[in-house]
PyMOL Python script that loads the backbone (N, CA, C, O; Angstrom):
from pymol import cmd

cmd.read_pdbstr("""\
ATOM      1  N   UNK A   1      68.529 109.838  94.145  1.00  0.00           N
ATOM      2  CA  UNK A   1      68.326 108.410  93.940  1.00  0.00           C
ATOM      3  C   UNK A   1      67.094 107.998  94.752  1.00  0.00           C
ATOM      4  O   UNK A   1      66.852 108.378  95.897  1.00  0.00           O
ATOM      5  N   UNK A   2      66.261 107.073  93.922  1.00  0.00           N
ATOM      6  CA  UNK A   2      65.012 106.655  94.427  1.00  0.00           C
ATOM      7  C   UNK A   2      65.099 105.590  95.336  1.00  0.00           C
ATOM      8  O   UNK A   2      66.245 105.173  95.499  1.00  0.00           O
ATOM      9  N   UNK A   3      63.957 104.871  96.161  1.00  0.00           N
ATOM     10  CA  UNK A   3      64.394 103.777  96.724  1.00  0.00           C
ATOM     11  C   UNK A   3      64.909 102.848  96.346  1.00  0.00           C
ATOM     12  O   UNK A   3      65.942 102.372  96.817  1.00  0.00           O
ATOM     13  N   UNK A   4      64.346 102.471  95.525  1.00  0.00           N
ATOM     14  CA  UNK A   4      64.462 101.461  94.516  1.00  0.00           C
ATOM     15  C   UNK A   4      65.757 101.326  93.718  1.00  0.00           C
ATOM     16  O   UNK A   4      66.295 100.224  93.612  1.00  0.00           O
ATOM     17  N   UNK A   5      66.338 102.568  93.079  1.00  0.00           N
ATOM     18  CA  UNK A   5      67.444 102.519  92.652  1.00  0.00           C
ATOM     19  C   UNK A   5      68.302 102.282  93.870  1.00  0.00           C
ATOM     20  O   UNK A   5      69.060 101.313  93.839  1.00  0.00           O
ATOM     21  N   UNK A   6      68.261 103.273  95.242  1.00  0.00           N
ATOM     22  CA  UNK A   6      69.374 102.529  96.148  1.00  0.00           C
ATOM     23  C   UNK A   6      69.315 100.886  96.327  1.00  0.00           C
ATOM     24  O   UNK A   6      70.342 100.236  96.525  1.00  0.00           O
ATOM     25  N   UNK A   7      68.153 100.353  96.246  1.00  0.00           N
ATOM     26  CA  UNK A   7      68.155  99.260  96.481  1.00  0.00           C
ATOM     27  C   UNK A   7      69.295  98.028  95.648  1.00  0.00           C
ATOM     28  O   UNK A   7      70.140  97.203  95.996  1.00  0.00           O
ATOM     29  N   UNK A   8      68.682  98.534  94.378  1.00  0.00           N
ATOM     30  CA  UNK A   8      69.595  97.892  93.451  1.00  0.00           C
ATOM     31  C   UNK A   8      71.103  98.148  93.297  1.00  0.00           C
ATOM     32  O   UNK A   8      71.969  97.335  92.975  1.00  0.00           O
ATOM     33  N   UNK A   9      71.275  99.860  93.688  1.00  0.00           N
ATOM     34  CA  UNK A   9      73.128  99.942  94.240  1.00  0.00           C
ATOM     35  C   UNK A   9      73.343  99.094  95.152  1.00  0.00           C
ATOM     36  O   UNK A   9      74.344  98.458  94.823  1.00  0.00           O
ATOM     37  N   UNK A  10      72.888  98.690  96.257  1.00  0.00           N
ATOM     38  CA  UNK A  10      73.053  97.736  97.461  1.00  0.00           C
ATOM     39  C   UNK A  10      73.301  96.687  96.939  1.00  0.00           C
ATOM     40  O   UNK A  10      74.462  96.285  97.005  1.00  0.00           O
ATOM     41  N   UNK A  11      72.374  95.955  96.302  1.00  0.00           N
ATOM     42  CA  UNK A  11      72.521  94.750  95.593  1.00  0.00           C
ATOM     43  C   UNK A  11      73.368  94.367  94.736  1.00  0.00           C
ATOM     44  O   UNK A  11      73.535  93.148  94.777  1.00  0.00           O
ATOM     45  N   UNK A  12      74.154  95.053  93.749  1.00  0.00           N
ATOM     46  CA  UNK A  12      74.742  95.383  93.067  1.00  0.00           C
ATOM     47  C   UNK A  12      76.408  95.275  93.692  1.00  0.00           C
ATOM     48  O   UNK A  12      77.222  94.410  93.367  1.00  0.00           O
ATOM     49  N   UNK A  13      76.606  96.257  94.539  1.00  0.00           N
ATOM     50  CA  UNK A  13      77.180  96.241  95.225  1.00  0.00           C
ATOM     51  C   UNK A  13      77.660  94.990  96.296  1.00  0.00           C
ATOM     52  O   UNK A  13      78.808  94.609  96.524  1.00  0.00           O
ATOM     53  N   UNK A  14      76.562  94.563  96.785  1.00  0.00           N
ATOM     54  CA  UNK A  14      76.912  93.536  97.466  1.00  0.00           C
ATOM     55  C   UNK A  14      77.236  92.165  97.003  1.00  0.00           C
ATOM     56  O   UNK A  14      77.696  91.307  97.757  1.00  0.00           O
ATOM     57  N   UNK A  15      77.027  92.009  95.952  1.00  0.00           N
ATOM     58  CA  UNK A  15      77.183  91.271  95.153  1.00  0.00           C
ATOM     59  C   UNK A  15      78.859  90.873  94.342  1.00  0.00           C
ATOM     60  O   UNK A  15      79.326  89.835  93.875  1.00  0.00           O
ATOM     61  N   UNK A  16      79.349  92.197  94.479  1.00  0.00           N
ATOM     62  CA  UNK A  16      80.704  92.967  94.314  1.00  0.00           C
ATOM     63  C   UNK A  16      81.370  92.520  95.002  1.00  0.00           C
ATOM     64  O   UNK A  16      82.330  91.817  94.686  1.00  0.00           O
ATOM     65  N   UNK A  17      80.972  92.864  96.325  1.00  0.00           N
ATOM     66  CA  UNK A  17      81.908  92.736  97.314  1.00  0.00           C
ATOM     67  C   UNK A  17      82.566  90.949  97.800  1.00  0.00           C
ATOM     68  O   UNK A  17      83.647  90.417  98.054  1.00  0.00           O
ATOM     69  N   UNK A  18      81.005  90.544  97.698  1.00  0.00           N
ATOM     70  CA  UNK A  18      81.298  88.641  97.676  1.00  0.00           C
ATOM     71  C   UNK A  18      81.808  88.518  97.317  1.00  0.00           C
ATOM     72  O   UNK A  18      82.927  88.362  97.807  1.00  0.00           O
ATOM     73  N   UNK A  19      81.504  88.441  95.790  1.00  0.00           N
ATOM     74  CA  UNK A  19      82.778  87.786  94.379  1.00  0.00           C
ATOM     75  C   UNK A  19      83.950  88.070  95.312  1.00  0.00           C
ATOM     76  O   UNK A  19      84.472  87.180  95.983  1.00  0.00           O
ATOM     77  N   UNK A  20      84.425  89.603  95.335  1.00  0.00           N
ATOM     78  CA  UNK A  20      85.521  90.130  95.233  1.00  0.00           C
ATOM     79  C   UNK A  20      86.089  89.025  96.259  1.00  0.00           C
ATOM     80  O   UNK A  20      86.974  88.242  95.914  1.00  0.00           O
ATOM     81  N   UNK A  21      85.409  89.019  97.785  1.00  0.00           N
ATOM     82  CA  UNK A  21      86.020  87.783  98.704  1.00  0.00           C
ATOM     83  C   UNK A  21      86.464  86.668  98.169  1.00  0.00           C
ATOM     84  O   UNK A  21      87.550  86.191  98.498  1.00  0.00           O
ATOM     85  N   UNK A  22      85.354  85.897  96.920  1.00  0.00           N
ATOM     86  CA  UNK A  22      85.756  84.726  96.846  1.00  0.00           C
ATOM     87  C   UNK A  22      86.893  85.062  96.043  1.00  0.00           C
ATOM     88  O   UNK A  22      87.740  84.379  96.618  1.00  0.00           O
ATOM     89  N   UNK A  23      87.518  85.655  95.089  1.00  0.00           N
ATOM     90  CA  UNK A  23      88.425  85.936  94.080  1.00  0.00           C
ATOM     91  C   UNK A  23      89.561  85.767  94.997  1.00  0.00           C
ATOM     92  O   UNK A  23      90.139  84.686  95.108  1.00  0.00           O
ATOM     93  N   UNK A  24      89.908  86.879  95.693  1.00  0.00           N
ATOM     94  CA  UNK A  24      90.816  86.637  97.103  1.00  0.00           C
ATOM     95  C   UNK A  24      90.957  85.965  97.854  1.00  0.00           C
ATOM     96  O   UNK A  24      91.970  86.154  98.528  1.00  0.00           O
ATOM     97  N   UNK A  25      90.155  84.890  98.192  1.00  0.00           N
ATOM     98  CA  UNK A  25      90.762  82.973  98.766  1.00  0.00           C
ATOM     99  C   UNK A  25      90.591  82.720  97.644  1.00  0.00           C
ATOM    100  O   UNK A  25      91.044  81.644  98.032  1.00  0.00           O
ATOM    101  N   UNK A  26      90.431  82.622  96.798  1.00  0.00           N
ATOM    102  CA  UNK A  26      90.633  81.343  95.495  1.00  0.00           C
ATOM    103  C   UNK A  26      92.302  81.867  95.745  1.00  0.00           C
ATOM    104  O   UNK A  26      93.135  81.128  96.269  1.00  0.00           O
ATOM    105  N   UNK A  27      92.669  83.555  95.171  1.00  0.00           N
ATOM    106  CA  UNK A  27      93.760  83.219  94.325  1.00  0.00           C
ATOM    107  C   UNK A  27      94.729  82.951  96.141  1.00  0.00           C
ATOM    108  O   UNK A  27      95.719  82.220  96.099  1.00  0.00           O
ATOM    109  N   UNK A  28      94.440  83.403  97.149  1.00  0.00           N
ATOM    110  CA  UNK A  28      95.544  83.182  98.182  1.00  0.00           C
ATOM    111  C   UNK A  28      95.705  81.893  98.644  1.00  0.00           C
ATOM    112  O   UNK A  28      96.453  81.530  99.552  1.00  0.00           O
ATOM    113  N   UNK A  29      94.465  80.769  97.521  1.00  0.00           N
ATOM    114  CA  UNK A  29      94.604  79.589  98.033  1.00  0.00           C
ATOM    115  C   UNK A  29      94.033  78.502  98.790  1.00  0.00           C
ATOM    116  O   UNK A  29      94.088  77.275  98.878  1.00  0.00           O
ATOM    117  N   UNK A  30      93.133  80.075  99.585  1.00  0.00           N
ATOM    118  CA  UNK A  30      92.176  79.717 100.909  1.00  0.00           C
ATOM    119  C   UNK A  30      90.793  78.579 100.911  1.00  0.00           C
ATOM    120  O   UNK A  30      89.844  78.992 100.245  1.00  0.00           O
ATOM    121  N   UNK A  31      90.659  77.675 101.354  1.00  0.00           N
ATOM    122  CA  UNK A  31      89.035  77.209 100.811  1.00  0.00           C
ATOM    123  C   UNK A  31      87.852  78.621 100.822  1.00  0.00           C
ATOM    124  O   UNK A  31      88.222  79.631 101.420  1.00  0.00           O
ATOM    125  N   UNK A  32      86.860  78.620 100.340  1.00  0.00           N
ATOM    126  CA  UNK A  32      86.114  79.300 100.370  1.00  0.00           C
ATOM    127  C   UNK A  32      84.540  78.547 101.023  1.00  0.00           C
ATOM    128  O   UNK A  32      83.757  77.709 100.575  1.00  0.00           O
ATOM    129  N   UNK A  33      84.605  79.254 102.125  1.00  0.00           N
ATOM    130  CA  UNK A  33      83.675  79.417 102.764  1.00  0.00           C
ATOM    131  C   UNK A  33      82.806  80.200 103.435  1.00  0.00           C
ATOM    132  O   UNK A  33      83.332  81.302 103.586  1.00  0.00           O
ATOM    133  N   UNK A  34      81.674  80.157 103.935  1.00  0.00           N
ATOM    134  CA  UNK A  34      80.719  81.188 104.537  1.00  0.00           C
ATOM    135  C   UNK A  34      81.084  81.962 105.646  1.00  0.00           C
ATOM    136  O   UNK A  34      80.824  83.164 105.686  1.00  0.00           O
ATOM    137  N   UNK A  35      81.639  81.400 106.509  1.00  0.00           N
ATOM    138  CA  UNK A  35      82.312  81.675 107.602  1.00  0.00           C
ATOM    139  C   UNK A  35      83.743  82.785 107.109  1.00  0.00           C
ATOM    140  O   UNK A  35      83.776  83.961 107.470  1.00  0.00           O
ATOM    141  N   UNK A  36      84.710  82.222 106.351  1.00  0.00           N
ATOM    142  CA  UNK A  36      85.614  83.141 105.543  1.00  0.00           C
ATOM    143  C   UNK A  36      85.590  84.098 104.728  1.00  0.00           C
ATOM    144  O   UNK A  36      86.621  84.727 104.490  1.00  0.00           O
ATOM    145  N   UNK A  37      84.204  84.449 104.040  1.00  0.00           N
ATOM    146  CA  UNK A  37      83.640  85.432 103.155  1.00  0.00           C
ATOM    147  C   UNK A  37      83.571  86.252 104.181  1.00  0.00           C
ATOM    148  O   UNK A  37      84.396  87.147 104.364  1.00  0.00           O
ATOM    149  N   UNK A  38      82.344  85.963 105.123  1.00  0.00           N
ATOM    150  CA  UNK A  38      81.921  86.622 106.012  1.00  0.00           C
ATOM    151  C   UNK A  38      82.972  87.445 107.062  1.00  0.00           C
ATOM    152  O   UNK A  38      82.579  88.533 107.481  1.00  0.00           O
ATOM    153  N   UNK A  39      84.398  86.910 107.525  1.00  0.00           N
ATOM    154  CA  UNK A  39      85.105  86.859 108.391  1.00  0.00           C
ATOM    155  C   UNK A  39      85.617  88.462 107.380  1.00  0.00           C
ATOM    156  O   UNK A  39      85.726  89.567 107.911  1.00  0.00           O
ATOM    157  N   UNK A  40      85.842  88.204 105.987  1.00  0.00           N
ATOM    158  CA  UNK A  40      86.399  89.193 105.097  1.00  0.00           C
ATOM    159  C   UNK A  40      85.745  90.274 105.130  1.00  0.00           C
ATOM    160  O   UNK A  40      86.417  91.286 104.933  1.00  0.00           O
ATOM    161  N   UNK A  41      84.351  90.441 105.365  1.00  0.00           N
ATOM    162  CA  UNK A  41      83.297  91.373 105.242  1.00  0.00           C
ATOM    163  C   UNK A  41      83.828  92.146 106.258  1.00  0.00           C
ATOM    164  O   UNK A  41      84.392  93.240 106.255  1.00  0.00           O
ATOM    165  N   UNK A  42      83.537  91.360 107.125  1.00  0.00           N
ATOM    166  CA  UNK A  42      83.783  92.047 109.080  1.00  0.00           C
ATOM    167  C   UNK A  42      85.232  92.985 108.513  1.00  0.00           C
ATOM    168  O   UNK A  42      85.326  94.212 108.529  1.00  0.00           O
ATOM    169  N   UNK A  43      86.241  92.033 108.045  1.00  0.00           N
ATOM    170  CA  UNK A  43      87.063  93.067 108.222  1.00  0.00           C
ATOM    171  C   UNK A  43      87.602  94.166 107.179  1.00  0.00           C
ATOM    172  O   UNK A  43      88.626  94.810 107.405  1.00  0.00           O
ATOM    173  N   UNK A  44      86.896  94.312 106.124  1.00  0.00           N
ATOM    174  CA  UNK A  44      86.686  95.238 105.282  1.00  0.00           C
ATOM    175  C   UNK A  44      85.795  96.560 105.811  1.00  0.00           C
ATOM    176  O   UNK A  44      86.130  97.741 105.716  1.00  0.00           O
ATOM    177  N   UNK A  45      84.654  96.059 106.352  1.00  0.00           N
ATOM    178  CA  UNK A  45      84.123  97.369 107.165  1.00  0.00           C
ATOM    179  C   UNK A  45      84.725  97.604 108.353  1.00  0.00           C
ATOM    180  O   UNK A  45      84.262  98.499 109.060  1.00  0.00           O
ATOM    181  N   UNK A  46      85.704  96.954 108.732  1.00  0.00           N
ATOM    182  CA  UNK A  46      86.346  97.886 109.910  1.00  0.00           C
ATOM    183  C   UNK A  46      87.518  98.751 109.467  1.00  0.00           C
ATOM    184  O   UNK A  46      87.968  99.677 110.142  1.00  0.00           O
ATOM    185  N   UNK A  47      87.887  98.445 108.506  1.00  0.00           N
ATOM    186  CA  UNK A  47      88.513  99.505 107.627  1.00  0.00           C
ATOM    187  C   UNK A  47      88.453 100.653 106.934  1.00  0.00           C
ATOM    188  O   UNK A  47      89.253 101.448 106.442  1.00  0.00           O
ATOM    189  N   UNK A  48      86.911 100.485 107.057  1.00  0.00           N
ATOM    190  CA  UNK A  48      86.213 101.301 105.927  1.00  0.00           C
ATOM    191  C   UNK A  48      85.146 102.441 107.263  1.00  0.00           C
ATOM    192  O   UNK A  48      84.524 102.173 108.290  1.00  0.00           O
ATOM    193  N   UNK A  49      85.477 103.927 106.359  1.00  0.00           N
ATOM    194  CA  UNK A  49      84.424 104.828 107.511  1.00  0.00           C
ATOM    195  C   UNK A  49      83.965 105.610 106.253  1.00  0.00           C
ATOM    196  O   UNK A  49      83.895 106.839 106.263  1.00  0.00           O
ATOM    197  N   UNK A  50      83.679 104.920 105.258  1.00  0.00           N
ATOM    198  CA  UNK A  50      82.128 105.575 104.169  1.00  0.00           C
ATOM    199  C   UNK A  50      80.959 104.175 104.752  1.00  0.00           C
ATOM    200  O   UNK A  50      80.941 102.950 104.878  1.00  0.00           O
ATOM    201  N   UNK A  51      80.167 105.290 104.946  1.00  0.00           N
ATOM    202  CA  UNK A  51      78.816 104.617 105.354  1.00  0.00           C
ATOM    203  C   UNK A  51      78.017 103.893 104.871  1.00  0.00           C
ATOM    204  O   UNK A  51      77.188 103.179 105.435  1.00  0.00           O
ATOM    205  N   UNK A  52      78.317 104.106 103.293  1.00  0.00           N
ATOM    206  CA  UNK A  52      77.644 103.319 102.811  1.00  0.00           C
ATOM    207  C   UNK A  52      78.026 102.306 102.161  1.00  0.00           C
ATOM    208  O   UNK A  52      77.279 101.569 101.518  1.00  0.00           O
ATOM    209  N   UNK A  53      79.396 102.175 102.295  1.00  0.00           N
ATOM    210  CA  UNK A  53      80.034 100.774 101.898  1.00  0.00           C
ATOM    211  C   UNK A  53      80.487 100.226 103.642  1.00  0.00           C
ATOM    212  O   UNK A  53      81.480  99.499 103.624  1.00  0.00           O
ATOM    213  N   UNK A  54      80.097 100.393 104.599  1.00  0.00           N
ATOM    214  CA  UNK A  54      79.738  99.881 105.815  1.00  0.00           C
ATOM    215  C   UNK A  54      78.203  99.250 105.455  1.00  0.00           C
ATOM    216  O   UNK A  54      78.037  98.031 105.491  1.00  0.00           O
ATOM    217  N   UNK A  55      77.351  99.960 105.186  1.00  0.00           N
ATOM    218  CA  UNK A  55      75.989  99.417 104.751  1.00  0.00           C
ATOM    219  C   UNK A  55      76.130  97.960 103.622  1.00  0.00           C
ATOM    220  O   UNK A  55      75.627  96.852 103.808  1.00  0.00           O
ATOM    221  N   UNK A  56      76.875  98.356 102.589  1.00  0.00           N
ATOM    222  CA  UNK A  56      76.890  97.140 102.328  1.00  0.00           C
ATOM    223  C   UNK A  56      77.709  95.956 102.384  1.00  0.00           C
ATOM    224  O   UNK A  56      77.671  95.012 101.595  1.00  0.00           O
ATOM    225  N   UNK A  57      78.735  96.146 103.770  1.00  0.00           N
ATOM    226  CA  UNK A  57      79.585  94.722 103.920  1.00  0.00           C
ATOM    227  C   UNK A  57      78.557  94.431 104.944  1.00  0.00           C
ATOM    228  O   UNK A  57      78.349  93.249 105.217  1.00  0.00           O
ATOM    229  N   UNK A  58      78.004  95.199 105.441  1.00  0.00           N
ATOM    230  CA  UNK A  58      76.577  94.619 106.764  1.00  0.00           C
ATOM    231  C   UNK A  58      75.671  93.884 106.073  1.00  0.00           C
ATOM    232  O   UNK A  58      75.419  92.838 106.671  1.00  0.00           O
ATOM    233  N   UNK A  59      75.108  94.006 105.101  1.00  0.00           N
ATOM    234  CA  UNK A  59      74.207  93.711 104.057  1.00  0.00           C
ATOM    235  C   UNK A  59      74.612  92.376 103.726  1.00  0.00           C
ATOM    236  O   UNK A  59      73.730  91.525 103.622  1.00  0.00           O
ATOM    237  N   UNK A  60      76.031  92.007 103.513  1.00  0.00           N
ATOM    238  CA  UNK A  60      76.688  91.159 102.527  1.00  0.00           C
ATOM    239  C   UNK A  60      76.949  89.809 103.491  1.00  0.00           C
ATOM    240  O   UNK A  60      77.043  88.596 103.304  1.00  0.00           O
ATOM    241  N   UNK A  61      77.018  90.871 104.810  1.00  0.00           N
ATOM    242  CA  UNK A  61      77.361  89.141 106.031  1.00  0.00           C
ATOM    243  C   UNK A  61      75.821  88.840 106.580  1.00  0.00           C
ATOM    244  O   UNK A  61      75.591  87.858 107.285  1.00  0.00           O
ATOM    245  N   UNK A  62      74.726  89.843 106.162  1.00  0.00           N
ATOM    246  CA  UNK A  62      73.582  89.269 106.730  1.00  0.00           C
ATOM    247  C   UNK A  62      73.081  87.878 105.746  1.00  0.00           C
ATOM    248  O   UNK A  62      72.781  86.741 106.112  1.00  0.00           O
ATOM    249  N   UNK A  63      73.142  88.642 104.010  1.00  0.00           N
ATOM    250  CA  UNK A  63      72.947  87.452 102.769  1.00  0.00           C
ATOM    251  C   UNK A  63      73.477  86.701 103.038  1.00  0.00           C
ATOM    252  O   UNK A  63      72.934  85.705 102.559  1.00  0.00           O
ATOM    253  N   UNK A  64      74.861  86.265 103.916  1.00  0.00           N
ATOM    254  CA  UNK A  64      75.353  85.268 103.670  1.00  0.00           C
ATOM    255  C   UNK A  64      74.801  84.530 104.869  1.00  0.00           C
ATOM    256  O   UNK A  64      75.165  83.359 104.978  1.00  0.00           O
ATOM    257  N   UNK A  65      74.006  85.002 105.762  1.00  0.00           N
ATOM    258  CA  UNK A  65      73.066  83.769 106.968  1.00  0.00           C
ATOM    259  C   UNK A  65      71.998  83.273 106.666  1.00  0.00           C
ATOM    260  O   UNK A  65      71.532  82.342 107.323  1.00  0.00           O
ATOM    261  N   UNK A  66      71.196  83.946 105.287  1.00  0.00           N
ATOM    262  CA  UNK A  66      70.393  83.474 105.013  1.00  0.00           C
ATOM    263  C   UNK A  66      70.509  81.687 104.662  1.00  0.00           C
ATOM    264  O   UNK A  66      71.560  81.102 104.404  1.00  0.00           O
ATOM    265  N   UNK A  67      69.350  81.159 104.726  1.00  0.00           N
ATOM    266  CA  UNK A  67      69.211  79.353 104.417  1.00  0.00           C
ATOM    267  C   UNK A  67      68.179  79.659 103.517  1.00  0.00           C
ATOM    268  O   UNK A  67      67.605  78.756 102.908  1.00  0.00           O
TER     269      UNK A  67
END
""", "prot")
cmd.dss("prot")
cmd.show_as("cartoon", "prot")
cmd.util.cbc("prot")
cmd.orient("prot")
């Protein structure tokens, strides 16, 4: 895989992983927020010891500081 293609798995991926947060407070009820996506990220990669889905919940709480 080229750079470029990892790039777009990342993206792709991270993109995945959001939704997937917001899907999981919608249906548990939760408001959805930045702080709570993010809080989900944190604790999905502490669960997780593949590296590269550590790479992209890191990825996924940095997008979400962007302004």
């Amino acid at each position: 895989m080229n750079e470029n293609e990892e790039k777009i798995s990342i993206y792709i991926d991270v993109c995945r992983v959001i939704g997937r947060a917001v899907v999981v407070l919608k249906e548990a009820g939760q408001p959805v927020t930045q702080d709570r996506i993010k809080l989900m990220m944190q604790m999905h990669s502490e669960q997780n010891d593949d590296p590269y889905m550590s790479n992209v919940y890191a990825t996924a709480q940095d997008v979400l500081t962007w302004n």
